[in-house]
Phi, psi and omega in degrees: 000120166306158178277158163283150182291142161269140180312145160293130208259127138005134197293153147261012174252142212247169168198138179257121200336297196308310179305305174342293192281010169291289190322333198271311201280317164284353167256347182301302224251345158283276185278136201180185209262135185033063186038065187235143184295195131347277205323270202312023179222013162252150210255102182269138182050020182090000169223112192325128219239294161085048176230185192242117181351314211263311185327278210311338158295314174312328193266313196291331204281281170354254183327295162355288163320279190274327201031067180291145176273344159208120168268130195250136218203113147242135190090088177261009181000235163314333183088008139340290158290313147355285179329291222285335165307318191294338192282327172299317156333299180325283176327296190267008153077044176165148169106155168261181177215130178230116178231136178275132164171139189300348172270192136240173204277158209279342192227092186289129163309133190248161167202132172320327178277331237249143166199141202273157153210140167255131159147170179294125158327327169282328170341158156285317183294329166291306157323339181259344179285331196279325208274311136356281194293297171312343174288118186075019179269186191154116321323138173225105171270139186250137178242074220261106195230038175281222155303152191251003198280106212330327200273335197260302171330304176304314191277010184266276198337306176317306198265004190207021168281353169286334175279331208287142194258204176255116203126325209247212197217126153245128204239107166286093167256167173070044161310309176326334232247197162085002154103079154194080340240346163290172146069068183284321160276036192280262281037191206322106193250208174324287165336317189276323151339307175277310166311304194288273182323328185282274179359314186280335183210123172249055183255342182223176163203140186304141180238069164337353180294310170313306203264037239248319188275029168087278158277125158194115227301318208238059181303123156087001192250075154242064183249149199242133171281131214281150178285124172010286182281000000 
């Protein structure tokens, strides 16, 4: 007669909701077509974007919402995100876009909203140039996609949190990087940025809400400037 089997007994190993979605996140940014991650492989209108879906879902709910009359973009890489702000404009029948970068992009996306400024974000001329185009607008949304280096990032924050109206949003992206949770040897980036910045100013506060779709390139860059009243 045979012995009975003992039941298989349960992995003792665990995985936590959050660790998925590091893991899920870290492969976002590995894997992908001629050894490029995902993120580099999304497209708005035919023109490359390098953000992550669900954020940009996050951005259409955001405009939608608030309908800001300029949205400021610093870090234009391709002109993807630009576009794709006007295009949302489009929809909701009103706001510009002014994006910043020391390139302009080789082939720039034109668009009746959209306006180009060449230079470091940090610049004084830009900054006056920005601060010029934002006088007197009302909704002001701020978009910081530049240099990621804690330090360059801190002095964006510095220099242009004061436009963002009440009510409205300053957006840090790529927060992810210094390993929260990709890219680990980046060092102090956006994130630390954002630390740093909080410490300093209590005019916003993050609105964990922004991450609701689990992933998202920019944890903890969701800040909404606190209202007025």
């Amino acid at each position: 007669m045979s012995q009975p089997q003992p039941s298989p007994q349960p992995s003792s190993v665990t995985i936590s909701v959050q660790q998925l979605i590091d893991t899920f996140h870290q492969l976002y940014y590995k894997i992908g077509h001629d050894r490029r991650g995902t993120w580099q492989e999304t497209f708005w209108m035919g023109v490359q974007t390098e953000k992550c879906p669900l954020d940009m879902w996050v951005y259409q709910e955001l405009l939608h919402s608030i309908r800001p009359q300029l949205i400021i973009e610093t870090g234009t890489r391709h002109g993807g995100s630009a576009v794709f702000f006007c295009h949302l404009c489009d929809l909701l029948g009103g706001g510009e876009v002014v994006t910043v970068d020391v390139n302009q992009p080789d082939r720039p996306p034109q668009h009746p909203r959209l306006t180009y400024l060449t230079g470091s974000s940090t610049d004084e001329s830009i900054v006056r140039q920005v601060r010029d185009r934002a006088a007197g607008k009302s909704p002001v949304m701020l978009i910081l996609d530049s240099d990621h280096r804690r330090d360059h990032v801190l002095a964006e924050m510095r220099a242009y949190h004061d436009l963002v109206t009440p009510g409205s949003y300053l957006i840090v992206e790529d927060s992810n990087v210094n390993g929260h949770p990709v890219w680990p040897d980046f060092g102090p980036g956006p994130m630390e940025a954002i630390e740093q910045f909080m410490r300093e100013n209590g005019d916003f506060h993050i609105d964990k809400v922004c991450e609701k779709f689990l992933l998202t390139f920019n944890p903890s860059g969701f800040l909404r400037k606190k209202d007025s009243r």
